[in-house]
C-alpha positions as a Markdown table, in Angstrom:
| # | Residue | x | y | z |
|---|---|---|---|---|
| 1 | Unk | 130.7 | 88.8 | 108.6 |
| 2 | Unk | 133.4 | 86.9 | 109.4 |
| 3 | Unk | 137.0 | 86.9 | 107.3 |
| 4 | Unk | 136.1 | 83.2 | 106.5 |
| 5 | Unk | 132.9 | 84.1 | 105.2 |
| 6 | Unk | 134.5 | 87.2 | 103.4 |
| 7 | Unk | 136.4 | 85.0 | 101.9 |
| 8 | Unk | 133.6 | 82.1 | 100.2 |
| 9 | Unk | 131.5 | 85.6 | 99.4 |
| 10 | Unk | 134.6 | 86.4 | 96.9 |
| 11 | Unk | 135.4 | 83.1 | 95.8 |
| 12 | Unk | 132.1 | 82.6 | 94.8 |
| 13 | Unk | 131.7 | 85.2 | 93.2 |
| 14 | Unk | 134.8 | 84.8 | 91.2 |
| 15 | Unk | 133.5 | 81.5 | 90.3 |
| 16 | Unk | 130.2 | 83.0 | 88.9 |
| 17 | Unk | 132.1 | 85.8 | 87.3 |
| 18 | Unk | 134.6 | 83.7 | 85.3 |
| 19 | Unk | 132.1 | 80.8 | 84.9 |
| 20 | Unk | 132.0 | 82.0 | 81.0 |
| 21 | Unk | 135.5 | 80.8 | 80.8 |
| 22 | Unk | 134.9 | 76.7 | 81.5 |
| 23 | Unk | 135.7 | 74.8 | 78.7 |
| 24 | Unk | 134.2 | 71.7 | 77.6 |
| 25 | Unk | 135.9 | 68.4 | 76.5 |
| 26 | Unk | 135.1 | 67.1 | 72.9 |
| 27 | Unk | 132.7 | 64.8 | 74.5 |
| 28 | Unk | 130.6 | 67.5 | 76.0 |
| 29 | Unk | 131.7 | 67.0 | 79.8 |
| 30 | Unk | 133.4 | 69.5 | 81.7 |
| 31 | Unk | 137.2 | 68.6 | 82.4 |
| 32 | Unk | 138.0 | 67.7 | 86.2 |
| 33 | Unk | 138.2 | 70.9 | 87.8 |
| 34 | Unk | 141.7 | 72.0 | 88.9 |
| 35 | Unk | 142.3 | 74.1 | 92.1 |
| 36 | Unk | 142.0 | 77.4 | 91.5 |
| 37 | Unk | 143.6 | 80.3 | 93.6 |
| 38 | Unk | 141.5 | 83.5 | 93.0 |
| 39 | Unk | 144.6 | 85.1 | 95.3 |
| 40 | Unk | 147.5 | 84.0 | 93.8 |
| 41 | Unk | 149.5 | 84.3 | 90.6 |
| 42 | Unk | 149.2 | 80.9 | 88.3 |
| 43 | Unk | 152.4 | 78.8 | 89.4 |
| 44 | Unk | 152.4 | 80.3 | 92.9 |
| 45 | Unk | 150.3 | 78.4 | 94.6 |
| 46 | Unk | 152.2 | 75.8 | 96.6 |
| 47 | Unk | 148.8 | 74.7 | 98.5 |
| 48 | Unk | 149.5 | 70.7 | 99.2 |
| 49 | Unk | 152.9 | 71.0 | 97.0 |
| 50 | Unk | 156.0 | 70.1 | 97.8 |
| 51 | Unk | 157.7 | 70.0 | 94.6 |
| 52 | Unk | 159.2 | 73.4 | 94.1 |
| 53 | Unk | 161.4 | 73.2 | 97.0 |
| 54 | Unk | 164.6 | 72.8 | 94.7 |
| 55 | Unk | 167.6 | 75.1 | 93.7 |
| 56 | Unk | 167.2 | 76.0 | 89.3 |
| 57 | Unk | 168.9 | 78.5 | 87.8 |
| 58 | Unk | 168.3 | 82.0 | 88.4 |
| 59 | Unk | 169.3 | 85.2 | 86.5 |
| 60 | Unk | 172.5 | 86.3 | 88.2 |
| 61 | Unk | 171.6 | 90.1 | 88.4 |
| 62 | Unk | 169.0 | 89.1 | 90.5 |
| 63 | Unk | 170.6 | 87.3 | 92.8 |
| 64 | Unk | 173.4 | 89.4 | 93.3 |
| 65 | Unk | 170.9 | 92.1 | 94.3 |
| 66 | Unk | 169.3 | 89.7 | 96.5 |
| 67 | Unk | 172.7 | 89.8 | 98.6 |
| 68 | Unk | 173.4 | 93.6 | 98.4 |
| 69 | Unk | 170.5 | 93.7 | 100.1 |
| 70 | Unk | 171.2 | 91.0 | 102.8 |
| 71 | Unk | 174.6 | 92.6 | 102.9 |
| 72 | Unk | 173.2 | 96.3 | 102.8 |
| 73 | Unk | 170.4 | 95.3 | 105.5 |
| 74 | Unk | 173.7 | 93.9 | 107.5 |
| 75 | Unk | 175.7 | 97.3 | 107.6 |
| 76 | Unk | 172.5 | 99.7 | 108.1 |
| 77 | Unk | 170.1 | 97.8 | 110.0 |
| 78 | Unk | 172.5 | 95.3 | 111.9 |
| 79 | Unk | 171.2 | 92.7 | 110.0 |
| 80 | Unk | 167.4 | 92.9 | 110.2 |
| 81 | Unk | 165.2 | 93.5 | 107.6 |
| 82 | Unk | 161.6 | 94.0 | 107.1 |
| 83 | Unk | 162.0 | 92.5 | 103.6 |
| 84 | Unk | 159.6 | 94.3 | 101.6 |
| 85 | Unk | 162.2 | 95.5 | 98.9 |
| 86 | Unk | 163.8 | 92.0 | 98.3 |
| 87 | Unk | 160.4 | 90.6 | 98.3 |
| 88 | Unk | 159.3 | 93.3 | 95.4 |
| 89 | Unk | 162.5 | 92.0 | 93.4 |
| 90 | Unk | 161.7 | 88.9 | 93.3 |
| 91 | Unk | 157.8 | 89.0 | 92.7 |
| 92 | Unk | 158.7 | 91.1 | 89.4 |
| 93 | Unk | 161.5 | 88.4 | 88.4 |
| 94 | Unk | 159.2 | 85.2 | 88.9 |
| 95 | Unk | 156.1 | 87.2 | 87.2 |
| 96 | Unk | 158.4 | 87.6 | 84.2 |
| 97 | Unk | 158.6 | 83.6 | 84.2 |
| 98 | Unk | 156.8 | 81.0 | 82.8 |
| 99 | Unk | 154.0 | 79.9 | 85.7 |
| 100 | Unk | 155.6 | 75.8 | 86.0 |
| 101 | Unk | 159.3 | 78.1 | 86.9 |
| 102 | Unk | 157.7 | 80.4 | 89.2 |
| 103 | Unk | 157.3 | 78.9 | 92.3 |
| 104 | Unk | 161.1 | 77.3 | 92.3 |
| 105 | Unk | 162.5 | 80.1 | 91.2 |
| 106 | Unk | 160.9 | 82.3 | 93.8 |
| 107 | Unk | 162.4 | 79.5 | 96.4 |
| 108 | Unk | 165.8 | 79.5 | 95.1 |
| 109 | Unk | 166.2 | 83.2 | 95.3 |
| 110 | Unk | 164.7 | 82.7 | 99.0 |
| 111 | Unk | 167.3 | 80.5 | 99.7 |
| 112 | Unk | 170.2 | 82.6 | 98.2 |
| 113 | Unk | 168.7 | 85.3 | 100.5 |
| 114 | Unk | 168.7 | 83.1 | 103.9 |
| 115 | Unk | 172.6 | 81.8 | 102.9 |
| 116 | Unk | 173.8 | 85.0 | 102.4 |
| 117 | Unk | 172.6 | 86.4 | 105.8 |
| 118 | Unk | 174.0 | 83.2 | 107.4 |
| 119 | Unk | 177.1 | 83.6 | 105.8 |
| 120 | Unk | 177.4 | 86.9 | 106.6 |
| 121 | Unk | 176.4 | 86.4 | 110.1 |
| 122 | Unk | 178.9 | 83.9 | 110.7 |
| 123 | Unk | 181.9 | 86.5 | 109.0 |
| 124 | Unk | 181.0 | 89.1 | 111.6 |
| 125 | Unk | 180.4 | 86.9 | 115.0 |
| 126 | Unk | 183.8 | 85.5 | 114.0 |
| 127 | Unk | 185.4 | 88.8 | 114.1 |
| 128 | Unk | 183.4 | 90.4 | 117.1 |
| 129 | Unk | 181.7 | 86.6 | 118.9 |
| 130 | Unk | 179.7 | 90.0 | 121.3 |
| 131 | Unk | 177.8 | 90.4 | 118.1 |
| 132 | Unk | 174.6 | 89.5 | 117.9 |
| 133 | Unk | 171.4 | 89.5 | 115.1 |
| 134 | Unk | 169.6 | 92.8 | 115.9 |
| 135 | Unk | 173.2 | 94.7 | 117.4 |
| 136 | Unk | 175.1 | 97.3 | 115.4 |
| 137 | Unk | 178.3 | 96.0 | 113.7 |
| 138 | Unk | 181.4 | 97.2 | 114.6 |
| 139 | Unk | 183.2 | 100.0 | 111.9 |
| 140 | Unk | 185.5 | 98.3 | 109.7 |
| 141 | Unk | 184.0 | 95.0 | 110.0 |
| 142 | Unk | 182.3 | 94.4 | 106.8 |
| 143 | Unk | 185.1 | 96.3 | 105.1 |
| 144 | Unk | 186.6 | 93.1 | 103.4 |
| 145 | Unk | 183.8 | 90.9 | 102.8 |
| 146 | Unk | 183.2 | 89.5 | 99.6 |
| 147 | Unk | 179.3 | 88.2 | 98.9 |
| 148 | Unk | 179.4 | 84.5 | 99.2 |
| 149 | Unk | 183.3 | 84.2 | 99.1 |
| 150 | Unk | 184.4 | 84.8 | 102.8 |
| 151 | Unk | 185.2 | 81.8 | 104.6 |
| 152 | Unk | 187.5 | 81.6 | 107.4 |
| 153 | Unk | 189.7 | 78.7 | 108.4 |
C-alpha cells in the first residue's frame, strides 16, 4: 500500500469513527462541512491560509527562552540547531491557547527565533568576518552580547 493510500485508509476511517459527532442544523440538514485535519491540532492547520502570518503578543518567558536557545545553540553548536527542544516549547505554549491564537502565535515565536539567530549571526561575523554558520566561534566572542540589544554602528 502506498503512503497516499495509507493515508485515505485513516482518514476514512476517522470519518466513520467520529461520524456520531455531525450535528444537524435546526432545519434537519447537515452544516457545510468544514475541513478537517485528522493530523493536526484545531487552529494549526494553515492548509490554503495565509492569515496567521502576523506578529501578536506572546508571553515573554517564552520568548526569552526561545533566544537562550538560539543564543545557546550559537555558543555550543556554532549556531546550528536541530531544533527539536525549541520546537517542543512552543507546541506546549500554543496548545495552552485558544485554537483562532494558535497558529499566529506559533509564527510569531518562529520569527523571534529566526531574528535572533540573524542578529546574532551578524554580532559575531562583525567581530570575526572568517566566521561562518556551521564554524566554532571564537572564545570571548559572545561574552558581551545582550539578546536582541547588540547593535553595532
Amino acid at each position: 500500500m502506498t503512503i497516499t493510500g495509507m493515508t485515505r485508509f485513516v482518514q476514512q476511517n476517522y470519518k466513520v469513527q467520529n461520524s456520531h459527532l455531525t450535528h444537524k442544523l435546526p432545519n434537519g440538514s447537515l452544516p457545510p462541512k468544514e475541513h478537517v485535519n485528522p493530523y493536526c491540532p484545531e487552529g494549526m492547520d494553515i492548509t490554503g491560509r495565509t492569515d496567521f502570518r502576523r506578529i501578536v503578543p506572546v508571553d515573554e518567558g517564552v520568548a526569552n527562552k526561545i533566544k537562550s536557545l538560539v543564543f545557546e545553540s550559537m555558543e555550543k553548536n556554532c549556531g546550528m540547531s536541530d531544533g527539536e527542544i525549541e520546537s517542543e516549547i512552543i507546541r506546549n505554549y500554543v496548545m495552552s491557547l485558544p485554537p483562532e491564537e494558535r497558529a499566529a502565535a506559533g509564527w510569531t515565536l518562529n520569527q523571534i527565533s529566526l531574528q535572533e539567530a540573524d542578529r546574532l549571526g551578524e554580532y559575531v561575523h562583525q567581530r570575526d568576518p572568517s566566521w561562518n554558520w556551521g564554524k566554532p566561534v571564537k572564545p570571548g566572542i559572545l561574552d558581551d552580547y545582550k539578546s536582541g540589544m547588540n547593535i553595532l554602528i
